[in-house]
C-alpha positions as CSV (number, residue, x, y, z in Angstrom):
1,X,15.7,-33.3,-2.6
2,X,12.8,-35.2,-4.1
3,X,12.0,-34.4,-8.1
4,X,9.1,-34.8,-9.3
5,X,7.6,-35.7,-13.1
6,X,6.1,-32.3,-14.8
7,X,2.5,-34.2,-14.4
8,X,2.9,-34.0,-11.3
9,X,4.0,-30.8,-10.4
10,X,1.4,-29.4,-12.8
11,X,-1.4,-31.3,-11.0
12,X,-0.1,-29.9,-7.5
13,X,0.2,-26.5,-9.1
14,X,-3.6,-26.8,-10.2
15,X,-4.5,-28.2,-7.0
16,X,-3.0,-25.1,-5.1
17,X,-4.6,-22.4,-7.8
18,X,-7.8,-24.1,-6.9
19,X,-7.4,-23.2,-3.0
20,X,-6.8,-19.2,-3.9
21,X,-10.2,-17.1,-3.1
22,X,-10.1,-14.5,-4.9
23,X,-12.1,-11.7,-3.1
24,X,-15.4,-10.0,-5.3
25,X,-15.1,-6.9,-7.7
26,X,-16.9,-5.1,-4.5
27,X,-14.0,-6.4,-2.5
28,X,-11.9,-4.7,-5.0
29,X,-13.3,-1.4,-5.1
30,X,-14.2,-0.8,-1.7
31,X,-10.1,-1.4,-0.9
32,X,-8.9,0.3,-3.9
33,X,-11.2,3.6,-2.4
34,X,-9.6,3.0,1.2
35,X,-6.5,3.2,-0.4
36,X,-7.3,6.7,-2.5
37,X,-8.6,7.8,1.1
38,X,-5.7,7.3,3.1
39,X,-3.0,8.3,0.5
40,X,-4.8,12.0,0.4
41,X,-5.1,12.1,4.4
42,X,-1.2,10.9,4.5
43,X,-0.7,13.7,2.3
44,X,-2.8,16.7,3.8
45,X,-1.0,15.7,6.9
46,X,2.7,15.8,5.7
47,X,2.0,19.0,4.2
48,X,0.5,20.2,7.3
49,X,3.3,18.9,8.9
50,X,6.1,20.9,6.3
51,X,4.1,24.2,6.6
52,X,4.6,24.0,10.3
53,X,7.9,23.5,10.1
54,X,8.6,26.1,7.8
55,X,7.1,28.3,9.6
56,X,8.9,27.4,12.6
57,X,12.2,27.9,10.9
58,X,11.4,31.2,9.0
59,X,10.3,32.7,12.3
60,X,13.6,31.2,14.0
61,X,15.6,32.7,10.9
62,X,14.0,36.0,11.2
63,X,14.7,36.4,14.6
64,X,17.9,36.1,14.0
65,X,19.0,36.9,11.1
């Protein structure tokens, strides 16, 4: 394995930084809301999904039971 001097890793390390885009504060926010979106439609539809299934089982319980 090849070392290299601290100048030079620092100059590849700057070099590299200066390829990143970093995206726009729009960007940001637009993703960030997507996010808040989908998390509460995730979560309407798991508890959609648990008050089916509660229902399913409390109707199979109290047929039986």
């Amino acid at each position: 394995m090849a070392t290299t001097n601290p100048l030079q890793f620092i100059q590849q390390v700057r070099a590299e930084v200066s390829k990143i885009v970093w995206p726009t504060r729009r960007e940001v926010l637009l993703t960030t809301v997507m996010v808040f979106i989908m998390a509460a439609l995730t979560a309407v539809f798991f508890a959609l999904v648990d008050i089916l299934i509660r229902s399913g089982l409390q109707g199979i319980l109290n047929l039986f039971g």
